[in-house]
N, C-alpha and C positions, 0 to 999 in steps of 0.2 A: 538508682533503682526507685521508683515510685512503687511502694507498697501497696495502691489501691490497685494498677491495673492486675496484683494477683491475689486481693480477695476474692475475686469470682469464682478462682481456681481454687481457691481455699472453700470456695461456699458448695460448689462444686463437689468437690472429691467428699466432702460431708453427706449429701445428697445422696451420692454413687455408694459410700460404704451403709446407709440406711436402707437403699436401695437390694443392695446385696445381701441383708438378712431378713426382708421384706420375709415373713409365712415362713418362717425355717421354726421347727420346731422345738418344744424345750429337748428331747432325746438328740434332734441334730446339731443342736448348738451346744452339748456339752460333747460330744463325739472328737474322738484324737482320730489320728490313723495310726499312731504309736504314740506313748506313753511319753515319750521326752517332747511330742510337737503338742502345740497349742491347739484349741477351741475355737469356733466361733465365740464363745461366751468368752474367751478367755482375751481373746482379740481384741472385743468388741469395751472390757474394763481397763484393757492396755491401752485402750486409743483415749479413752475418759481418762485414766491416771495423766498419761501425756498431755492432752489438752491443757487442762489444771497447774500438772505441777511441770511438766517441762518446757515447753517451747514458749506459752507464752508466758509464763516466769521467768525463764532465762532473761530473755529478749527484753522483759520489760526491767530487770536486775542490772542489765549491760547500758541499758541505756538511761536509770536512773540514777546507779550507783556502780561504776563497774566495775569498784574496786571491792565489793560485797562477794564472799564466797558465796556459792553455789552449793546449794545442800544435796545430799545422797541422793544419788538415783539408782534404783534397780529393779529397772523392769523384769529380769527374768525371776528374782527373789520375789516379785510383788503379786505374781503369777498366783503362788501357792502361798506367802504370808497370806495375801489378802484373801484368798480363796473366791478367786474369779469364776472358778467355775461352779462353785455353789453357788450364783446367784441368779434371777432372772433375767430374761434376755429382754424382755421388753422394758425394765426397771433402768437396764444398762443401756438398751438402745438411746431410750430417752434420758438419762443423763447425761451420753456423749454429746446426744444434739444441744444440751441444754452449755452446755460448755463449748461449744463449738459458735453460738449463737453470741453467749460472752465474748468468745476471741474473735469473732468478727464485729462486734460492738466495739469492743478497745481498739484493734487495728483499725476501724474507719474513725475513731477519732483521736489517734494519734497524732495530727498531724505532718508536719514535714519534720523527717528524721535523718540522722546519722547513719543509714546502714555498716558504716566499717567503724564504729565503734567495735572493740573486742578487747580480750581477754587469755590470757594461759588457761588455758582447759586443764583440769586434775591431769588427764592423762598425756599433755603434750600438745605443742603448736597453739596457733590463737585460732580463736574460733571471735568472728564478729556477729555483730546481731542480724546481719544480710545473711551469713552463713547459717544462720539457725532458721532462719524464714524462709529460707530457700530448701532447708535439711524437714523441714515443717511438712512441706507440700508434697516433697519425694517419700517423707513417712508414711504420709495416708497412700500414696502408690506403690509400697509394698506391700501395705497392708489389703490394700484394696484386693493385689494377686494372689495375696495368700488366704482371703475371702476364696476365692474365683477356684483356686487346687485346691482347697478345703468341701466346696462344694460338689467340685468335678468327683475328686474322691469317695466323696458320701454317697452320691448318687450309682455310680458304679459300684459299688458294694450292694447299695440298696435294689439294682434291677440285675443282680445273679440270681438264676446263671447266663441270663443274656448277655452276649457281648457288642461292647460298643466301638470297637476300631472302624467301624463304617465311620464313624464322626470323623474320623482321620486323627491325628498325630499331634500331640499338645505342644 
């Protein structure tokens, strides 16, 4: 695996999630459609925590020291510890980028690496540093679609009582 030919994709989905909250307001960006689902705002400090403390921490832990534990992760607790969704959405946007700009710095001067270096995961099986670089990229593409039904949903709430099944079928 040559990690550079998926920085683009990495710089890429960065772009597309910046993209996707381009003009969303502060009322829309703290908007649930229920109470147990996330925010744009709430998303958007989940992808900044991630950046930071998980994927390229991990990665660079596996491949520095890979016998170093891994410290707690909880994104869903960090939701409401951290209070994502009291915060601004343009403070957060540009933090994520600003962190995302970091892991594309460190990943272009990595060099040539180990991707199957790995590790016992706290919860089971090995996870290598290819498996978190690859789990990296498919993060921001759920997140990206959960941008996308976070949107769709807002917007069809916001134009009742007009309906939009003419758009066709999601």
């Amino acid at each position: 695996m040559n990690h550079l030919d998926y920085l683009t994709e990495l710089a890429a989905n960065g772009r597309a999630i910046v993209q996707l909250v381009e003009g969303v307001s502060a009322e829309q960006g703290r908007w649930k459609p229920a109470a147990d689902e996330w925010s744009i705002l709430e998303i958007i400090n989940h992808l900044y925590d991630e950046e930071q403390l998980d994927f390229r921490f991990r990665i660079g832990l596996l491949l520095q020291d890979p016998e170093q534990d891994w410290p707690p992760n909880d994104p869903n607790g960090w939701v409401t510890e951290r209070r994502y969704n009291e915060r601004e959405l343009t403070q957060s946007v540009g933090n994520f980028i600003s962190e995302r700009e970091k892991s594309l710095q460190w990943l272009q001067n990595l060099g040539e690496v180990d991707w199957s270096i790995g590790k016992k995961a706290p919860w089971g099986g090995v996870l290598t540093a290819g498996d978190l670089f690859a789990s990296w990229i498919v993060h921001d593409y759920l997140h990206i679609r959960q941008l996308n039904e976070l949107k769709r949903a807002y917007a069809i709430k916001q134009m009742a009582p007009f309906d939009s099944e003419y758009a066709g079928e999601w």
